[in-house]
PDB file of N, CA, C and O in Angstrom:
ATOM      1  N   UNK A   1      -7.594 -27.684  -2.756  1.00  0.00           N
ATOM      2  CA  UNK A   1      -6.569 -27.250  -1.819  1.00  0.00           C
ATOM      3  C   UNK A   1      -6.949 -27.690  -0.413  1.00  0.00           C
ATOM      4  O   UNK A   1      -8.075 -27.518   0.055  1.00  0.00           O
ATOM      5  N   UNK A   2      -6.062 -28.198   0.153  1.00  0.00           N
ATOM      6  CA  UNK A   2      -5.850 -28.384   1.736  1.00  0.00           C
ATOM      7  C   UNK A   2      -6.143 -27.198   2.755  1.00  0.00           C
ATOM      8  O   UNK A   2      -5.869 -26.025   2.499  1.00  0.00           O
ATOM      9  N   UNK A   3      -6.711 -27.619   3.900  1.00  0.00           N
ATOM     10  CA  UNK A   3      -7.007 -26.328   4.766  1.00  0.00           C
ATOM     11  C   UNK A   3      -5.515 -25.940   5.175  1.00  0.00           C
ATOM     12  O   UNK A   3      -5.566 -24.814   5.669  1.00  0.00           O
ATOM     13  N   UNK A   4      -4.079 -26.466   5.166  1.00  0.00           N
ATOM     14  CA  UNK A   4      -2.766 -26.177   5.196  1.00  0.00           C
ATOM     15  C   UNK A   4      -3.007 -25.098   4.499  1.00  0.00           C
ATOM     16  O   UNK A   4      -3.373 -24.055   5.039  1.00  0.00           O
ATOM     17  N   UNK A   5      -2.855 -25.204   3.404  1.00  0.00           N
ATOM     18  CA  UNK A   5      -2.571 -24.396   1.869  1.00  0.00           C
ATOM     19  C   UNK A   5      -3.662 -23.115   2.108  1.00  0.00           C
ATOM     20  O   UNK A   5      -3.334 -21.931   2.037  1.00  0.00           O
ATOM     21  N   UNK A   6      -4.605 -23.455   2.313  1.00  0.00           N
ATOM     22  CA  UNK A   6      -5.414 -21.397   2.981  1.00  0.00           C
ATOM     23  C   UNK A   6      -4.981 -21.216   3.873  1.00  0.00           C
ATOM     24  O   UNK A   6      -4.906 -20.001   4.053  1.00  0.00           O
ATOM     25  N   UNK A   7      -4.599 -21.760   4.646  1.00  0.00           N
ATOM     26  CA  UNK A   7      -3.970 -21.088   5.775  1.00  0.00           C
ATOM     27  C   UNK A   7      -2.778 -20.478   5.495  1.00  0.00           C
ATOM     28  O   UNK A   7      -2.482 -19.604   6.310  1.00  0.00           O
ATOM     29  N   UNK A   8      -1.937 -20.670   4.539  1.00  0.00           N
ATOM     30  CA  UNK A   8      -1.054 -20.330   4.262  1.00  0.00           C
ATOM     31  C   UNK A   8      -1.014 -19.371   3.112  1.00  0.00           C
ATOM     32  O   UNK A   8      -0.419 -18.295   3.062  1.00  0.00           O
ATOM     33  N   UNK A   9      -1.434 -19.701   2.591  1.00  0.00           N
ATOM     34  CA  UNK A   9      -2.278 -18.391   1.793  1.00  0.00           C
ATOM     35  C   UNK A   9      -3.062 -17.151   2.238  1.00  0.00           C
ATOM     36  O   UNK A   9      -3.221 -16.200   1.473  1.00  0.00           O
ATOM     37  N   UNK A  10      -3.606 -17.178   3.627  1.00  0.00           N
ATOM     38  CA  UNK A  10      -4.523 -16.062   4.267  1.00  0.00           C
ATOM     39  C   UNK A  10      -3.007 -15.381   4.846  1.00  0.00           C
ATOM     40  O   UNK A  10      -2.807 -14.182   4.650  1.00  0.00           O
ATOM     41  N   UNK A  11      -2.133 -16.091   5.452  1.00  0.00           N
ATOM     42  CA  UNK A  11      -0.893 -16.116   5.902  1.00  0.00           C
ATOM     43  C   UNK A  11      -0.048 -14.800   4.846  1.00  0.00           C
ATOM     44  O   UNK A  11      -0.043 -13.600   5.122  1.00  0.00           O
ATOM     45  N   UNK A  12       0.466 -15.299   3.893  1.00  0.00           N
ATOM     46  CA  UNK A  12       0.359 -14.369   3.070  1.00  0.00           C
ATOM     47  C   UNK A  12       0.103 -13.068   2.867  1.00  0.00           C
ATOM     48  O   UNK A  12       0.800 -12.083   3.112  1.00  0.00           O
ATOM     49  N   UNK A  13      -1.112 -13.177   2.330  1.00  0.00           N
ATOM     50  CA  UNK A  13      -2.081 -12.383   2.344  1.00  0.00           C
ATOM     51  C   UNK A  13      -1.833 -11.182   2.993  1.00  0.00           C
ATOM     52  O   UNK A  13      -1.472 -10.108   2.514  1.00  0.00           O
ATOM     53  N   UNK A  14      -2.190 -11.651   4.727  1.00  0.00           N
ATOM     54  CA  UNK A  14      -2.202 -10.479   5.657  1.00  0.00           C
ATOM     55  C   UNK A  14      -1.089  -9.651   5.603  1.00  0.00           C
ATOM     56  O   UNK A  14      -1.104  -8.424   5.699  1.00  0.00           O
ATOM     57  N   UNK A  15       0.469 -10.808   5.349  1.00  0.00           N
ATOM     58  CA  UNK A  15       1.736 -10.451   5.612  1.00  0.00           C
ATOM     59  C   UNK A  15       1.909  -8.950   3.860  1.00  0.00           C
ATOM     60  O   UNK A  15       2.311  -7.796   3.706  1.00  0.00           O
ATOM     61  N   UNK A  16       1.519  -9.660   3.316  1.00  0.00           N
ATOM     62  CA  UNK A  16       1.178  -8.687   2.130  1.00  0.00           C
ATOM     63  C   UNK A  16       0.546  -6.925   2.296  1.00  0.00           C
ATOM     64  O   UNK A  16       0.904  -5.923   1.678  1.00  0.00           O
ATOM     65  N   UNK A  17      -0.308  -7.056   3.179  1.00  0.00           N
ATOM     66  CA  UNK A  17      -1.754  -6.146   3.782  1.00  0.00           C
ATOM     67  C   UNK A  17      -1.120  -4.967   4.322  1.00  0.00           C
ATOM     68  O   UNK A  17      -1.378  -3.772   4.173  1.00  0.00           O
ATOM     69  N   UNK A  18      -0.084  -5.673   5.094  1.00  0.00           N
ATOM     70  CA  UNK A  18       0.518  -5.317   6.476  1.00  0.00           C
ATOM     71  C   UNK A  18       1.872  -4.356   5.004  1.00  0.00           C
ATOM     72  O   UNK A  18       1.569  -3.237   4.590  1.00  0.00           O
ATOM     73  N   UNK A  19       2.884  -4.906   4.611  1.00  0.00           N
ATOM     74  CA  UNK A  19       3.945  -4.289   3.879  1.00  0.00           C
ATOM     75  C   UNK A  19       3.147  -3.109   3.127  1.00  0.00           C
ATOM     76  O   UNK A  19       3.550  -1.946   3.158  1.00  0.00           O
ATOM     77  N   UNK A  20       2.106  -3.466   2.521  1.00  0.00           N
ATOM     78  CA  UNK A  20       1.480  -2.217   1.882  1.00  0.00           C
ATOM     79  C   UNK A  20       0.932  -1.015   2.777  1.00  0.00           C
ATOM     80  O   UNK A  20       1.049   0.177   2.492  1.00  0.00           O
ATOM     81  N   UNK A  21       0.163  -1.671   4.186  1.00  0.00           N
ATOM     82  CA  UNK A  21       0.240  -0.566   4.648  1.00  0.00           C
ATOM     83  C   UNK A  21       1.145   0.243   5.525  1.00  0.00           C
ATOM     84  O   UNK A  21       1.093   1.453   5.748  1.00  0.00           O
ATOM     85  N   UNK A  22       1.914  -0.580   5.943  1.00  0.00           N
ATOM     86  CA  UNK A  22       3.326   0.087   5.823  1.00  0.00           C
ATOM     87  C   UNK A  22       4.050   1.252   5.139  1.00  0.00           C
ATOM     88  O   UNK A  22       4.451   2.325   5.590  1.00  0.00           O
ATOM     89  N   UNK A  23       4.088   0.809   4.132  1.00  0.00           N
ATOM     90  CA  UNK A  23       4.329   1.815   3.155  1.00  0.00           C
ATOM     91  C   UNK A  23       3.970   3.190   2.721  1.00  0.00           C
ATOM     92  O   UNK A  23       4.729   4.140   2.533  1.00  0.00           O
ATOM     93  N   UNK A  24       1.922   3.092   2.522  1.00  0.00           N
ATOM     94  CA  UNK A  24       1.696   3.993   2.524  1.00  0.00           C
ATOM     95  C   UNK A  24       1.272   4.787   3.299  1.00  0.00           C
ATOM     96  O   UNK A  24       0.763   5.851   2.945  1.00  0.00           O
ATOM     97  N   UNK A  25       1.410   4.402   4.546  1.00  0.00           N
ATOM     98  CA  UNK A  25       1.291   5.017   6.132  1.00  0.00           C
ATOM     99  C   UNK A  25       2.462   6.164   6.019  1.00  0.00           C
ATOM    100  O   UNK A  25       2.265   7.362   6.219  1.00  0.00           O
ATOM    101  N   UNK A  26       3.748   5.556   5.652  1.00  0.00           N
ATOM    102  CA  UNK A  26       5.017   6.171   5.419  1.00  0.00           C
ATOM    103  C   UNK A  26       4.829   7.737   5.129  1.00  0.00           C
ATOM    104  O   UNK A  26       3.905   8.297   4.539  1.00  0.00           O
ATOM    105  N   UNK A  27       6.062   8.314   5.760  1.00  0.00           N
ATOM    106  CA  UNK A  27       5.835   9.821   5.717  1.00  0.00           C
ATOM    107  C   UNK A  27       6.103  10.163   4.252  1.00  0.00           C
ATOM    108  O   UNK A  27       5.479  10.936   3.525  1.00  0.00           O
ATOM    109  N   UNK A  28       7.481   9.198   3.905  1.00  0.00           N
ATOM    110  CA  UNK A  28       7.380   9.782   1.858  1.00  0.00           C
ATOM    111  C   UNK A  28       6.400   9.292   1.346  1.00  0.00           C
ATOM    112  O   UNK A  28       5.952  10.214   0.663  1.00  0.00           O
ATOM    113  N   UNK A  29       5.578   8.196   1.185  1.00  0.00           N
ATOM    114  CA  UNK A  29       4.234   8.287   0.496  1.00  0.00           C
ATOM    115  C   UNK A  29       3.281   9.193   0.786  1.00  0.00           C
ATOM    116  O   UNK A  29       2.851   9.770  -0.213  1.00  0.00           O
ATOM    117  N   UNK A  30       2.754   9.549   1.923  1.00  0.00           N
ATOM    118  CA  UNK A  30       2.285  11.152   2.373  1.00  0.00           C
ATOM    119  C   UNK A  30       2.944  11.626   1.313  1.00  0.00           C
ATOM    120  O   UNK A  30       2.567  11.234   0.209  1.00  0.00           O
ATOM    121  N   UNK A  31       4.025  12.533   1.396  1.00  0.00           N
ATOM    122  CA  UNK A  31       4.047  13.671   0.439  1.00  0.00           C
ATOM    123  C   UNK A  31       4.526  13.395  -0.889  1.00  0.00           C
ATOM    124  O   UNK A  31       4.969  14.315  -1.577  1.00  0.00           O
ATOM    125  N   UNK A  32       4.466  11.900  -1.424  1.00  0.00           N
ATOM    126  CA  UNK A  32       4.340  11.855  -2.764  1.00  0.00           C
ATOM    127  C   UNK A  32       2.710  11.960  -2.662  1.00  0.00           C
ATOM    128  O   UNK A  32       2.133  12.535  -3.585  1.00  0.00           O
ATOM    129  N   UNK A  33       2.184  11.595  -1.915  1.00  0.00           N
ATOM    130  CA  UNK A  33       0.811  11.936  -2.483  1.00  0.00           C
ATOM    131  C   UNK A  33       0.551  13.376  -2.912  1.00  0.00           C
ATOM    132  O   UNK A  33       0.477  13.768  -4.076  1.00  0.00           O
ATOM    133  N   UNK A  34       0.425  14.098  -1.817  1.00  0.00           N
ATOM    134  CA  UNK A  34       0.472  15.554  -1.554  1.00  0.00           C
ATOM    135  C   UNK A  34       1.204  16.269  -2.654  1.00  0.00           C
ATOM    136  O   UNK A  34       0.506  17.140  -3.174  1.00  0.00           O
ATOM    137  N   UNK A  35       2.501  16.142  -3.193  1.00  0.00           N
ATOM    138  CA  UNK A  35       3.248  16.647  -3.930  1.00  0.00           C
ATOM    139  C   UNK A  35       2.184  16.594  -5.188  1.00  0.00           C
ATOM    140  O   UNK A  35       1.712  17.568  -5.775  1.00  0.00           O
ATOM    141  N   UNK A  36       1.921  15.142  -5.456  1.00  0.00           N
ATOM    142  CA  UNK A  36       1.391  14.747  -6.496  1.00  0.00           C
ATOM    143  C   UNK A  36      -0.370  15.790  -7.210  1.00  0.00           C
ATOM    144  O   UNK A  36      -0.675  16.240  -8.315  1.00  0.00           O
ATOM    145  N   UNK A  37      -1.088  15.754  -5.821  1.00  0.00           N
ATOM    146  CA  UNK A  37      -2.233  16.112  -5.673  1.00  0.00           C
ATOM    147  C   UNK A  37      -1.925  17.746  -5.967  1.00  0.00           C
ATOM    148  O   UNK A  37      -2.664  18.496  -6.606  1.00  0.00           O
ATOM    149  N   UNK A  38      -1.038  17.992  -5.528  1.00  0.00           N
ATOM    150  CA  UNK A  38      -0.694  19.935  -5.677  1.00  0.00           C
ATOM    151  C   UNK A  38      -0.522  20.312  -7.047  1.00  0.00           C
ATOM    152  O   UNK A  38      -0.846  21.346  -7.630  1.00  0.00           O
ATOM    153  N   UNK A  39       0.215  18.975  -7.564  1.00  0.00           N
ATOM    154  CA  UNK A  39       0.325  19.463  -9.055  1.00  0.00           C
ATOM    155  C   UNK A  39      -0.542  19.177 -10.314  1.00  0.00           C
ATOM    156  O   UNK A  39      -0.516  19.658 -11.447  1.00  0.00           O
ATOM    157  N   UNK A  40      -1.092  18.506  -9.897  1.00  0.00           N
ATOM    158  CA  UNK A  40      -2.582  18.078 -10.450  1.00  0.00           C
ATOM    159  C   UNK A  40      -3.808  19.618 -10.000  1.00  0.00           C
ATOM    160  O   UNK A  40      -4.457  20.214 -10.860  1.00  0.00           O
ATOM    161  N   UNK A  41      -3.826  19.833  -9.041  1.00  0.00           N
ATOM    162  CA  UNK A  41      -4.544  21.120  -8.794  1.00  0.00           C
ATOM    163  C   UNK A  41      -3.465  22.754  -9.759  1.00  0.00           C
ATOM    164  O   UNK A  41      -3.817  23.856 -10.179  1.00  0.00           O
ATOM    165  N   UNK A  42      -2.577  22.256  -9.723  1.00  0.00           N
ATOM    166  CA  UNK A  42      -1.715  23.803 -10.114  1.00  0.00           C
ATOM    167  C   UNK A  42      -1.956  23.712 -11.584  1.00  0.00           C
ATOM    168  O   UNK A  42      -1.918  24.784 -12.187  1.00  0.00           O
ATOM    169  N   UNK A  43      -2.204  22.606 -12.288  1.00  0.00           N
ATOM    170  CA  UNK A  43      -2.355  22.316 -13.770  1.00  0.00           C
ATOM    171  C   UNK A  43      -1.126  22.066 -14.394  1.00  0.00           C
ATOM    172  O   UNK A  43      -1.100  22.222 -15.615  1.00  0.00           O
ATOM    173  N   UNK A  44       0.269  21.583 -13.616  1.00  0.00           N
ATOM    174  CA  UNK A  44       1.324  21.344 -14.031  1.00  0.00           C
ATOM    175  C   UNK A  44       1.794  19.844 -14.289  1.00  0.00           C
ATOM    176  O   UNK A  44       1.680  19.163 -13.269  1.00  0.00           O
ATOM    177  N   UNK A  45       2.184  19.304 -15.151  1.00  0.00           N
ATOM    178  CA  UNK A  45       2.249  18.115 -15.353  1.00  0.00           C
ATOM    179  C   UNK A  45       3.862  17.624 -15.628  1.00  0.00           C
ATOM    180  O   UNK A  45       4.118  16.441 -15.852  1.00  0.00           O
TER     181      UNK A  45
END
């Protein structure tokens, strides 16, 4: 591969990094976590 082609690929990458943490920065991923974690502690499935 061409130093183009990693670059464009690291390119990527970050742009990838960035949407995910996006996401789970997000206030509904917070409380799907939370939701999730409560019911795992309550023994409810």
């Amino acid at each position: 591969m061409s130093t183009a082609e990693y670059a464009v690929g690291t390119l990527a990458a970050v742009a990838f990094a960035g949407v995910l943490y996006a996401a789970v920065t997000s206030s509904a991923a917070k409380a799907a976590v939370a939701g999730l974690v409560q019911r795992a502690l309550a023994g409810t499935f």
